[in-house]
C-alpha positions as a printed Julia matrix, in Angstrom:
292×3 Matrix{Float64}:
 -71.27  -31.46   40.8
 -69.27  -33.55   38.59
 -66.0   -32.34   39.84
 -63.91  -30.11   41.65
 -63.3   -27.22   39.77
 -64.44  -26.34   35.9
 -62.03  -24.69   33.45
 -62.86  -23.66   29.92
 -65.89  -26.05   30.14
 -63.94  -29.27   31.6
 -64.66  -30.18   35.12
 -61.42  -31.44   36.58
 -62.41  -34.76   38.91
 -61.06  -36.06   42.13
 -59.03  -38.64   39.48
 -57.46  -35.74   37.52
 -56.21  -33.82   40.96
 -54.34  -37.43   42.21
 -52.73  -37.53   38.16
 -51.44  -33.96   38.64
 -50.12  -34.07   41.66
 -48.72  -37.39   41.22
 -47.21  -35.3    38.04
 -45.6   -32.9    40.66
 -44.54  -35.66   43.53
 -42.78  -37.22   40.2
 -40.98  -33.8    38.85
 -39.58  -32.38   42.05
 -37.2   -30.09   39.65
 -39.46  -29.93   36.81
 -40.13  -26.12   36.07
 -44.08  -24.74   35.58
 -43.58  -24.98   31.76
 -42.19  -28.65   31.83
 -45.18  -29.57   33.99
 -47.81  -28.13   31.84
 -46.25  -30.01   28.71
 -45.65  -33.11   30.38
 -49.34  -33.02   31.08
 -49.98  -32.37   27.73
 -48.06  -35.39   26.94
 -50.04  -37.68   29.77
 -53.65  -36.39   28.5
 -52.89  -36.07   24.91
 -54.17  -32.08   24.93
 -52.68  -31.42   21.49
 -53.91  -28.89   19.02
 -55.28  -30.35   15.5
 -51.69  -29.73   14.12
 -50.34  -31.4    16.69
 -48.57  -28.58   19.09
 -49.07  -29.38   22.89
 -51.74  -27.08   23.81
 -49.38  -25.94   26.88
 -50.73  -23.04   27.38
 -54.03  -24.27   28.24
 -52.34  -26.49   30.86
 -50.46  -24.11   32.26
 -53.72  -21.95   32.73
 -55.41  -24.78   34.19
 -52.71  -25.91   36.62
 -52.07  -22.24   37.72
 -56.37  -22.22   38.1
 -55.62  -25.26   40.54
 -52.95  -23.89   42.19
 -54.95  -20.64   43.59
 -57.94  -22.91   44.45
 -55.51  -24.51   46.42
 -56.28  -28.2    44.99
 -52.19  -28.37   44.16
 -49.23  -27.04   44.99
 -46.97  -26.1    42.41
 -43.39  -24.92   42.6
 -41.99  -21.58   42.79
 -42.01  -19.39   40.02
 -37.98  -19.52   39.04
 -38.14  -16.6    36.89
 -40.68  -13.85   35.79
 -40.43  -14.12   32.13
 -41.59  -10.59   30.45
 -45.02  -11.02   28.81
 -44.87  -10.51   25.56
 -47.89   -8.79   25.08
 -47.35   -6.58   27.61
 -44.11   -5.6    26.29
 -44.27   -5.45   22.86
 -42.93   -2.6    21.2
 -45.63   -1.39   18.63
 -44.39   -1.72   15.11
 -42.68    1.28   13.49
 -43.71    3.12    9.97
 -42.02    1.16    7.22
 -40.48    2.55    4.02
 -42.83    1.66    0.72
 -43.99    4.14   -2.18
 -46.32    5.62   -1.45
 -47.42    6.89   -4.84
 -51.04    6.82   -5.74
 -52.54    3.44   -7.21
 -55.97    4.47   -8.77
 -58.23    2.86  -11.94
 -60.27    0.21  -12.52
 -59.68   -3.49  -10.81
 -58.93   -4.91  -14.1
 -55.86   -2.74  -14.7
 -54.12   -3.73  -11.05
 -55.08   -7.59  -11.44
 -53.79   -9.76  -11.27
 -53.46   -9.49   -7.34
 -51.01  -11.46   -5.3
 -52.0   -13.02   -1.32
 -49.0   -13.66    0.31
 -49.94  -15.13    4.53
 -46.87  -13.37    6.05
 -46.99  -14.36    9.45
 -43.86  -15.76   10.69
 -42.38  -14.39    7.33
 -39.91  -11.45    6.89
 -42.58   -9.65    5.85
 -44.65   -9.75    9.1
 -42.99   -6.44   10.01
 -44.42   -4.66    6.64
 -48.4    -5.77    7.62
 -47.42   -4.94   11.21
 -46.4    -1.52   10.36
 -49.03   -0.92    7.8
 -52.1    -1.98   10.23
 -50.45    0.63   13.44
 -49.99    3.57   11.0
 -52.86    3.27    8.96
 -55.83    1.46   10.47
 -58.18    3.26   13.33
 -57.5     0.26   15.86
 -53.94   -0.36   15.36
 -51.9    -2.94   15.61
 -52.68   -5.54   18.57
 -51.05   -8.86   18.69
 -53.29  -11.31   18.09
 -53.44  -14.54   20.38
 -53.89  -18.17   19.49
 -54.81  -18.86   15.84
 -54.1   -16.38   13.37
 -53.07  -15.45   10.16
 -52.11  -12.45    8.17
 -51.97  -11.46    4.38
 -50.49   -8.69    2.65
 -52.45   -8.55   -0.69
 -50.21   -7.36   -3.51
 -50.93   -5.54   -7.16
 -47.56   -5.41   -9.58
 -45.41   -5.95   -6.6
 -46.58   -3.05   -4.33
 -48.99   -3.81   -1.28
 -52.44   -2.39   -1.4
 -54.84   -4.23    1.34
 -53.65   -6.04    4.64
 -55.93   -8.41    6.31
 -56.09  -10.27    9.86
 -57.6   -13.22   10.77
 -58.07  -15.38   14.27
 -59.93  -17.37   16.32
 -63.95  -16.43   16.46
 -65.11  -15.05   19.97
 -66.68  -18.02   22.19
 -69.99  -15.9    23.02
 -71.45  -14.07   20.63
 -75.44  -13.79   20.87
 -76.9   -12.86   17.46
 -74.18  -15.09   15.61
 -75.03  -17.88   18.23
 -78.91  -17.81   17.22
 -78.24  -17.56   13.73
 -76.11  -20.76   13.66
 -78.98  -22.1    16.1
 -76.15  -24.13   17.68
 -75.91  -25.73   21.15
 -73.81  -24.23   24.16
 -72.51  -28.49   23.58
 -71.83  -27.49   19.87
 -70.43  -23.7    20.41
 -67.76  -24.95   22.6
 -66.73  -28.0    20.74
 -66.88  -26.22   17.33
 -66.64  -22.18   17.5
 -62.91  -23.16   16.54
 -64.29  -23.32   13.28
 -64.76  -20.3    13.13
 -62.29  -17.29   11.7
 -62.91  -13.82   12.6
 -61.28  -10.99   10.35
 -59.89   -8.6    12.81
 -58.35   -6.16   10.53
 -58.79   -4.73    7.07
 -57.22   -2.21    5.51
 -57.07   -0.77    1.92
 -54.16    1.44    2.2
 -54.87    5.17    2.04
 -53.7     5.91   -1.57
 -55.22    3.06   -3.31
 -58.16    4.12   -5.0
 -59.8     1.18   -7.27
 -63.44    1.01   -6.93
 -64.67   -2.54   -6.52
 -60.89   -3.4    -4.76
 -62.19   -4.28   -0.97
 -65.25   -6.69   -1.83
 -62.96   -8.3    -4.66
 -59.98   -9.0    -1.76
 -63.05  -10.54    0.85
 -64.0   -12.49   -2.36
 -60.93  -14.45   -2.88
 -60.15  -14.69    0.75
 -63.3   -16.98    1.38
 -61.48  -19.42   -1.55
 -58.09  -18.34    0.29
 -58.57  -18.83    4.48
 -59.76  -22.19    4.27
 -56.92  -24.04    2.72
 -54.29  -21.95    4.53
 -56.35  -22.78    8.12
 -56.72  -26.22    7.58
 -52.86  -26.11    5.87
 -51.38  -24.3     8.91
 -53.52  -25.39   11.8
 -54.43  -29.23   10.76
 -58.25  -28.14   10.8
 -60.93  -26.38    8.54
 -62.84  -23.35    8.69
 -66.51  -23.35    7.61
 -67.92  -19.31    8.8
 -66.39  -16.34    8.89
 -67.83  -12.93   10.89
 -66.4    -9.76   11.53
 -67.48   -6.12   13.88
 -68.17   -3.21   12.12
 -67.99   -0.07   13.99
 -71.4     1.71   12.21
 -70.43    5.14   13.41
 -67.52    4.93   11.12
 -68.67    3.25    7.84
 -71.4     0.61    6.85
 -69.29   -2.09    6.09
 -70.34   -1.78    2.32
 -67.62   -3.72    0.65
 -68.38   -6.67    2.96
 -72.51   -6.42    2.22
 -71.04   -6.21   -1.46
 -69.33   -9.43   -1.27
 -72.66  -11.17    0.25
 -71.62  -10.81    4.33
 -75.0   -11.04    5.98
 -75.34   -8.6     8.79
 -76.5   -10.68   12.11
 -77.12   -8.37   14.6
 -75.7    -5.71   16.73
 -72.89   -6.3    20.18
 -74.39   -5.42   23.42
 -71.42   -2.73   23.54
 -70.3    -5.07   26.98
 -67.1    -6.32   25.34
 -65.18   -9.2    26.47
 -65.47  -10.51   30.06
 -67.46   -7.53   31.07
 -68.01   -7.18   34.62
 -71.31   -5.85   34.52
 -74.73   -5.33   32.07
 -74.15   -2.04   31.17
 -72.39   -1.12   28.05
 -68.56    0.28   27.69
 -67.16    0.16   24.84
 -68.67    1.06   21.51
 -71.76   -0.87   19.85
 -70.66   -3.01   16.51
 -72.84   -4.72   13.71
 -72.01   -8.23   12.97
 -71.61   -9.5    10.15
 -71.05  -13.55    8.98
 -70.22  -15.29    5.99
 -70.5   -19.3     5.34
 -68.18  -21.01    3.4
 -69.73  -24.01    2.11
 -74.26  -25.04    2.5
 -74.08  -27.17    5.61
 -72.31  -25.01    7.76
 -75.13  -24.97   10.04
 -75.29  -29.02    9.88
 -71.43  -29.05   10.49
 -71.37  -26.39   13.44
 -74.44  -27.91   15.07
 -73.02  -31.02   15.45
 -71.83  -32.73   18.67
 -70.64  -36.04   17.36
């Protein structure tokens, strides 16, 4: 074994255990959150735009803790989660009048990313009142765009972090486990999309997943210090065939096993979804495969 204890695919050695708890012994006062960032700090975790990747620490150290390899200090305060708390976003207030005709009479179209942006609230609202799923808070990397014609919104579209497993994109890219984990953040999945209800311009959906391949990658790499080079999404074939993304040249990949995430056993719960991927440049294979 090559250590003591593995945690999203790093073993943690004998060596780590005597730097963290030498990282306690040193803090006596330090709270859980100063401890994970001050590890941060000692083994440079940072995130390609350089934010501490505390989070990850603080996972890892609270791992540790319940394995009994360290002791860390009492909790001080339950802080809320956020998730878990989260009021779901309200209807907003937008005409609602009917936006039909050809594309060429609604372009040009504006793509505004409105995370973090006083509009957040409009896209949240939108996506809860209007789209099958809902809203959900996304976690770690993410962006959102409220897509625009003459100053009235008329798609809203989510993007985050790709899922680690995923078998039928896995064989396509013919990647290594080596290569998933070191490059699946690479990847962007779009989570939601939504043409709102009373836009009705044929042509409209596969146009928006057009531009957003030109779009995603500069904002990514703008926002989060790092590039994208695939994107995939889940369609939910009992509900529609994902046309518009076959019309912008998605390539379907496969089929879920229906498991879903973490599953606890083989057997399938939750509903069966085509997937479908799109590469943003020739060598993304070359560029996800490698380990270098």
């Amino acid at each position: 074994m090559e250590g003591r204890l593995k945690y999203r695919g790093r073993w943690i050695s004998d060596d780590d255990l005597v730097t963290i708890r030498a990282l306690i012994a040193e803090n006596p006062t330090a709270s859980r959150r100063r401890l994970s960032e001050e590890l941060c700090r000692r083994w440079q975790w940072v995130q390609p735009n350089g934010a501490l990747r505390s989070m990850v620490a603080r996972g890892l150290m609270l791992a540790l803790h319940r394995a009994s390899l360290i002791v860390l200090p009492p909790v001080r305060g339950a802080s809320p989660n956020p998730l878990a708390v989260r009021r779901r976003p309200v209807p907003v207030s937008i005409d609602r009048t009917a936006i039909e005709g050809k594309l060429s009479e609604i372009r040009p179209l504006e793509f505004r990313q409105v995370r973090r942006t006083p509009q957040e609230p409009i896209f949240n609202g939108l996506i809860e009142e209007h789209h099958y799923l809902g809203y959900v808070q996304p976690v770690g990397e993410h962006l959102k765009y409220l897509v625009y014609a003459a100053g009235r919104p008329v798609a809203c579209l989510a993007w985050c972090s790709a899922p680690r497993h995923l078998g039928p994109r896995d064989r396509y890219l013919g990647w290594s486990a080596e290569a998933r984990s070191r490059n699946v953040r690479l990847l962007a999945y779009n989570t939601r999309y939504l043409i709102l209800p009373w836009v009705h311009v044929p042509h409209l959906a596969s146009h928006i997943l057009g531009r957003m391949a030109k779009l995603l990658p500069e904002d990514w790499k703008r926002i989060y210090g790092h590039p994208v080079y695939y994107l995939e999404t889940f369609v939910d074939p009992q509900r529609n065939r994902g046309t518009c993304y076959r019309a912008a040249n998605w390539t379907v990949l496969g089929r879920t096993t229906g498991r879903g995430h973490n599953a606890p056993t083989r057997k399938p719960r939750v509903p069966v979804k085509e997937i479908l991927g799109y590469p943003l440049c020739r060598r993304f294979r070359e560029i996800l495969g490698s380990v270098g």
